[in-house]
N, C-alpha and C positions, 0 to 999 in steps of 0.2 A: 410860785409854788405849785398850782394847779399844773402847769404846764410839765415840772419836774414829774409829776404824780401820775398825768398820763402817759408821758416818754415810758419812766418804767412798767407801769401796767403792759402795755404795750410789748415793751422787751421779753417779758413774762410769759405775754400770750403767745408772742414768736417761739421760745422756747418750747411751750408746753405743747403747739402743734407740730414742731419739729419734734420732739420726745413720741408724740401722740402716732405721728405719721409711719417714725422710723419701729415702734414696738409693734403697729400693727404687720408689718412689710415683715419683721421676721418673725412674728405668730405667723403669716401667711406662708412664709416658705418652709418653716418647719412644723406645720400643720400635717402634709404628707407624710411624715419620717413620725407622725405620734402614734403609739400603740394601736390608735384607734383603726391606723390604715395599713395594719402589718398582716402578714400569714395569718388566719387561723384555722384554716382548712381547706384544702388539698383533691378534687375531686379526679381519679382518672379513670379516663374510659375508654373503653378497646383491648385493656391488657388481658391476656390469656395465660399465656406460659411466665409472663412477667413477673417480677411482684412489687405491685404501688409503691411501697416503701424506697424500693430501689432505685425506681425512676423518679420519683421524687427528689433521692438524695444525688441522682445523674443529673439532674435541672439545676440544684441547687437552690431547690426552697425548702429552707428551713422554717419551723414554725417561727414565727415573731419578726421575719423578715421586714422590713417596710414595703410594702408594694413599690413605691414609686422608686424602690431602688433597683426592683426586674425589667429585665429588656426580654419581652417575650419567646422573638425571633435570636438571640443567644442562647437561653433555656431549650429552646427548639432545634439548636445546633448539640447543644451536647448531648439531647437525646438520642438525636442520630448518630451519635459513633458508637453506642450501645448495639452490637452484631443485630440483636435480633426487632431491632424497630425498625419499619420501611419507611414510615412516614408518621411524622408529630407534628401537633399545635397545642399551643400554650397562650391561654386567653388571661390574662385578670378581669374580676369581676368584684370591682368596687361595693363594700370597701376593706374584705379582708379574706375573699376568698381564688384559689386560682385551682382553672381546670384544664387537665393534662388528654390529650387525644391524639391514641398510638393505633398505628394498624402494625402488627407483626408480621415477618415474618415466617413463614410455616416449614416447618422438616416437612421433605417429601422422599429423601432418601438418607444413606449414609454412605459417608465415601470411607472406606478403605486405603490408611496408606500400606505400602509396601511395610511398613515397622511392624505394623499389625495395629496403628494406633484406627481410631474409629472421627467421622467428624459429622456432625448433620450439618446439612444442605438444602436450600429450601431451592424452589422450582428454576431461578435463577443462575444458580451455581453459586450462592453465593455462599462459604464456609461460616456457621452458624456457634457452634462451640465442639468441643471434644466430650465425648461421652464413652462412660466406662460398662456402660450395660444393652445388649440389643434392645432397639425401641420397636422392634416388630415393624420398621421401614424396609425396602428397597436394598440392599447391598449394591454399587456401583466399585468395582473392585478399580484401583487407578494404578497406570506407571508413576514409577520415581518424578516428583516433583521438587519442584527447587525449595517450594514454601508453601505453607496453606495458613493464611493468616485471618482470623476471623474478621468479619463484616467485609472481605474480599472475595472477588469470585475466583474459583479456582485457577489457577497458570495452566489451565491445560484446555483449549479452546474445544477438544473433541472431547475431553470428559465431560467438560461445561455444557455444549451441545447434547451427549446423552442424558445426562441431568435434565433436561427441560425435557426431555420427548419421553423419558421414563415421565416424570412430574406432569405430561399433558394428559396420560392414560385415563381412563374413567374408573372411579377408584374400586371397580369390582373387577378390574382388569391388573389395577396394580398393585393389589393384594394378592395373585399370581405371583407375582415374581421373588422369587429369593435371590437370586444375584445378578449384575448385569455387566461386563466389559467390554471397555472399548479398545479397540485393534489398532496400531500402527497404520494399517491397511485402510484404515475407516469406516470399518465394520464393529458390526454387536456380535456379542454372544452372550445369551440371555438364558438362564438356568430358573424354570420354571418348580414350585410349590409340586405339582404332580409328575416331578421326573423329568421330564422334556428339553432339551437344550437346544435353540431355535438360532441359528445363523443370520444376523438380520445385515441389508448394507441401511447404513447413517442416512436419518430423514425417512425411513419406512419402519420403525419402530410396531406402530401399531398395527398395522397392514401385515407387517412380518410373522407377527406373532398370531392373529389370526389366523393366516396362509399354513405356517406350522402345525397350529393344533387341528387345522380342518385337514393335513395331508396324514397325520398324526392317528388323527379318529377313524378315517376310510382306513385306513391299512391296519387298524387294530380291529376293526369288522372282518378281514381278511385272515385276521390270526395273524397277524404280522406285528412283532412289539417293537416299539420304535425308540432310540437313545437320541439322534441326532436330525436336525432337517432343515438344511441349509436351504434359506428362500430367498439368496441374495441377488439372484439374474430372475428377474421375470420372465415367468414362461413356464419354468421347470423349477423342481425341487430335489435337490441330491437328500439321500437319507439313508442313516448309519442306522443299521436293527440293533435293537438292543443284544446282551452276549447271552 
């Protein structure tokens, strides 16, 4: 009878550590997925023109998320197809908060289509969104293009090229400018804030536009008012008087 009495104790006790073993095993796995270790705050840093809420709901963290169910480097991919982020990280920080770190990027111009429609462009070329009011940028006037599609750089390789060499001016240089077009030819024509229209060839952006307003300023010491001043051969300057 003794014998009978410890067989089943025994059976008992097998049970109740397999019971014991297997409740802990899924406390353990579903410990991350408890309230305790979900969203409850959201920190981002870097954004400017952004707004947190937006990028937040671009990551896809919602408040009460589980953590353990974000993959940082995914959150970090749909940030980036937002036009105006260059560059995101996305950290969790155990055990219920996550921080978002965006560099933007910045309008340094606006591109003009043919429609009359308007687009900012940051130093890149890259089309940024459309906008319906001047933002006191750059004017970059463009030919007919196939498409301008945001978080892409422009289809147009010598627009794209003006875009950066306007976007590298020193910005007491490129608050001068009200409009600037590129030529078939592969020249600028650059329409300065004080009247001036400066002839420039591509890759002498800012060299051109100095060379202009220094040939610009001798000959209005002279009495001579100036509309035009092509500086695209080195060496010499053709220049159109004003009427």
């Amino acid at each position: 009878m003794g014998t009978g009495l410890e067989e089943s104790l025994s059976t008992w006790t097998r049970v109740l550590r397999v019971w014991l073993v297997t409740s802990l095993v899924c406390a353990v796995a579903s410990f991350p997925n408890s309230s305790a270790f979900s969203v409850q705050e959201v920190e981002v840093q870097g954004a400017q023109a952004l707004d947190p809420q937006a990028l937040m709901a671009a990551a896809e963290l919602a408040p009460g998320r589980p953590l353990a169910s974000l993959d940082p480097q995914e959150a970090r991919r749909l940030l980036l197809r937002l036009p105006r982020v260059r560059e995101a990280q996305v950290e969790l920080r155990w055990p219920s908060r996550v921080l978002i770190r965006v560099r933007e990027r910045v309008p340094r111009a606006v591109l003009r289509l043919p429609d009359g429609a308007h687009v900012l462009v940051d130093e890149a070329g890259v089309a940024l969104e459309r906008v319906h009011r001047d933002p006191g940028l750059p004017v970059v006037l463009s030919p007919a293009l196939p498409w301008v599609r945001p978080g892409e750089v422009v289809p147009a390789a010598g627009v794209a090229r003006l875009v950066a060499e306007v976007a590298a001016l020193p910005e007491r240089e490129l608050a001068q400018i009200l409009w600037a077009r590129w030529l078939p030819t592969g020249d600028y024509t650059v329409g300065t804030r004080h009247g001036l229209v400066a002839r420039v060839a591509e890759g002498q952006l800012a060299w051109g536009l100095q060379t202009a307003r220094e040939v610009a300023r001798s000959l209005r010491r002279r009495g001579v008012q100036v509309a035009v001043v092509d500086v695209r051969f080195r060496g010499r300057a053709v220049v159109q008087p004003a009427p």
